[in-house]
C-alpha positions as CSV (number, residue, x, y, z in Angstrom):
1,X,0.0,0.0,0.0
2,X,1.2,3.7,-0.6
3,X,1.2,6.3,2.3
4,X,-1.6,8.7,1.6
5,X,-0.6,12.5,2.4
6,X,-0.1,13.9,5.3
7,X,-2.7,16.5,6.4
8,X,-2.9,20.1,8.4
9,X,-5.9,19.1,10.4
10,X,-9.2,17.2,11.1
11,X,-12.0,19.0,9.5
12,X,-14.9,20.0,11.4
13,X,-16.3,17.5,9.2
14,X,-14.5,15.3,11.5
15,X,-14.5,11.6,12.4
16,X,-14.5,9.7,15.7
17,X,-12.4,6.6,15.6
18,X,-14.4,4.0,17.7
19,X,-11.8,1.3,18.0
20,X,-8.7,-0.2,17.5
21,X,-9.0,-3.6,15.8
22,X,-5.4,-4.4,15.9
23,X,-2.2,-2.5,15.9
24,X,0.9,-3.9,13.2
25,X,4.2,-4.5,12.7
26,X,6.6,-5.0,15.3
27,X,7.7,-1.7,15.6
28,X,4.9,0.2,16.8
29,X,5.8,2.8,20.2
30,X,3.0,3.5,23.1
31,X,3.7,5.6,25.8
32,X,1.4,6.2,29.2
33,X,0.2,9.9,30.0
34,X,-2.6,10.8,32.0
35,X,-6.4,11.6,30.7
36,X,-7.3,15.4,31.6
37,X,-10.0,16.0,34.2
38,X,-11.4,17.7,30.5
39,X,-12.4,14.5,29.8
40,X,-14.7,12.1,31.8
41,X,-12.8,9.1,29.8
42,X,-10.8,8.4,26.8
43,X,-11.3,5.2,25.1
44,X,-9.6,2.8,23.2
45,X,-9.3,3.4,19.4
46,X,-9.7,7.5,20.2
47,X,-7.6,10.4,18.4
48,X,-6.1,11.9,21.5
49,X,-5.2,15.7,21.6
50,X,-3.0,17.8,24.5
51,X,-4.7,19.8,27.0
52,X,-1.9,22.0,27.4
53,X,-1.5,20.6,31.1
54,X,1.1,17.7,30.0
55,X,-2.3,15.1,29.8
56,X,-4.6,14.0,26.8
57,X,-8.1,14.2,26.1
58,X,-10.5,12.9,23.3
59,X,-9.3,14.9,20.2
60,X,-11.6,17.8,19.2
61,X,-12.6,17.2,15.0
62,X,-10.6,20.6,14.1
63,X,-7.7,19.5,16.0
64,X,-4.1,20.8,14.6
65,X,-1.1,18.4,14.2
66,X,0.8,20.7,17.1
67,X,-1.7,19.2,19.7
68,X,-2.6,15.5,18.6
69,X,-1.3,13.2,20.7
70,X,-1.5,9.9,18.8
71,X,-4.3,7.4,19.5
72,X,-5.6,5.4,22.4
73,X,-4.5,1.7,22.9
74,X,-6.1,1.2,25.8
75,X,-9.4,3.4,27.8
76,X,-9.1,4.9,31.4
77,X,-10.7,7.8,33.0
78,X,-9.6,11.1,34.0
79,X,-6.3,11.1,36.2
80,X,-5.6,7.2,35.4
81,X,-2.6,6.7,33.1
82,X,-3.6,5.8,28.9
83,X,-1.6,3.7,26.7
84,X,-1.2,6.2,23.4
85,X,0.3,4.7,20.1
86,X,2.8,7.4,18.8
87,X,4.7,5.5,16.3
88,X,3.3,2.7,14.4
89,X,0.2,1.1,12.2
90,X,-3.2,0.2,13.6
91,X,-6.3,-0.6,11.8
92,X,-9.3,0.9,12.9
93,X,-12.9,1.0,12.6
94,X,-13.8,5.0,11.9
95,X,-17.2,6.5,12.6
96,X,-17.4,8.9,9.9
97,X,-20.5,11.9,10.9
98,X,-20.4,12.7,7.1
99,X,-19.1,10.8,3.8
100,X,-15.5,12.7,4.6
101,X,-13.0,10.8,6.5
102,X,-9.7,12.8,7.1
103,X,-7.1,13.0,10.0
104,X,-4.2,15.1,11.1
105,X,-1.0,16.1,10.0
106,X,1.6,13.1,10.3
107,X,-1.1,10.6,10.6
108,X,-0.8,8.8,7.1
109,X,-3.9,6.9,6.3
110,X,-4.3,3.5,4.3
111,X,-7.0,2.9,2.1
112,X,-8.8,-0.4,2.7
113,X,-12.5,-1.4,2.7
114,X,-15.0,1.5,1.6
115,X,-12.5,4.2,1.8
116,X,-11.9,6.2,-1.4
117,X,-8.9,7.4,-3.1
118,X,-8.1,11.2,-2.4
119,X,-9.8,13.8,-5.2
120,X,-13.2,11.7,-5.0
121,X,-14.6,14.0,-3.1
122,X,-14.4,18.1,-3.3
123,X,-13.3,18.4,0.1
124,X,-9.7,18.9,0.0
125,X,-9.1,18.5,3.5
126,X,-10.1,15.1,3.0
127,X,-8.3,11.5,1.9
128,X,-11.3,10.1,0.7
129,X,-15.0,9.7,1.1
130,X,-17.1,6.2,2.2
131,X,-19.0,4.8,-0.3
132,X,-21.2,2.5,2.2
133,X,-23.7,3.8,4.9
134,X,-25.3,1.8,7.9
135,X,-28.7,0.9,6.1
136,X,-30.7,2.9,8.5
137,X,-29.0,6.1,8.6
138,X,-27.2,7.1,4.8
139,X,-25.3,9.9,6.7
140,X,-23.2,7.2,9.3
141,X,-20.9,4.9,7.8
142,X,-18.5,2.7,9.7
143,X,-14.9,1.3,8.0
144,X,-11.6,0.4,8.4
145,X,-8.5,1.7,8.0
146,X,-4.7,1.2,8.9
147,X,-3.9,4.0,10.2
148,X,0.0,5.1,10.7
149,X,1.5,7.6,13.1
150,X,4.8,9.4,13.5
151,X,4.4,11.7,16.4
152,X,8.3,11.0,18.0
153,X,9.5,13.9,17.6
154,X,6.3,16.2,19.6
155,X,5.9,15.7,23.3
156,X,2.5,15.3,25.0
């Protein structure tokens, strides 16, 4: 598979990532930092942003590449300690809110399942659209993807 671009941000558009099906390769990096009293919880599979405080939080749709923090490998509530992927590949299933499915800068996407090529859709914020919905609800679609993150060389 070929990297897809890097990207400046998560549009308001925005997806929620609800889980992490399995993380690759054998040279994947997780550290622990504590979930912000922002945050009631942070679950496994979540885009994690900083709160400014030295802890993470559930990622915000518009967050910038300065403050995401990599993804949750594990859930615990606020003040207990959360396993965050910073370096490595994990597949996914994404929640997308609308037919746009994007994430932030030095988060490289892979295109597997019902995600599209970038340039099928007009929103150029965007790697690619879904082609599938739930049945019941055209406007929520669930997918996978491998998703891979380089975020070494930013602190939490």
């Amino acid at each position: 598979m070929t990297a897809r671009p890097n990207l400046s941000s998560i549009p308001a558009a925005g997806i929620t990532v609800d889980g992490i099906v399995d993380v690759l390769g054998g040279k994947s990096i997780v550290v622990g930092r504590i979930v912000s009293a922002t945050n009631a919880d942070a679950l496994k599979g979540q885009a994690l942003e900083r709160d400014g405080a030295g802890k993470v939080k559930t990622a915000a749709a518009n967050v910038t590449a300065a403050n995401f923090a990599g993804v949750a490998v594990s859930s615990a509530v606020a003040g207990d300690t959360i396993s965050v992927l910073r370096q490595g590949i994990a597949r996914m299933v994404v929640h997308a809110s609308s037919s746009v499915i994007a994430v932030g800068d030095q988060v490289a996407v892979y295109a597997i399942g019902e995600v599209c090529k970038l340039g099928d859709n007009s929103n150029t914020n965007a790697i690619g659209y879904v082609a599938a919905s739930d049945g019941a609800n055209p406007a929520l679609v669930d997918t996978f993807v491998d998703v891979e993150i380089n975020k070494l060389g930013a602190l939490v």
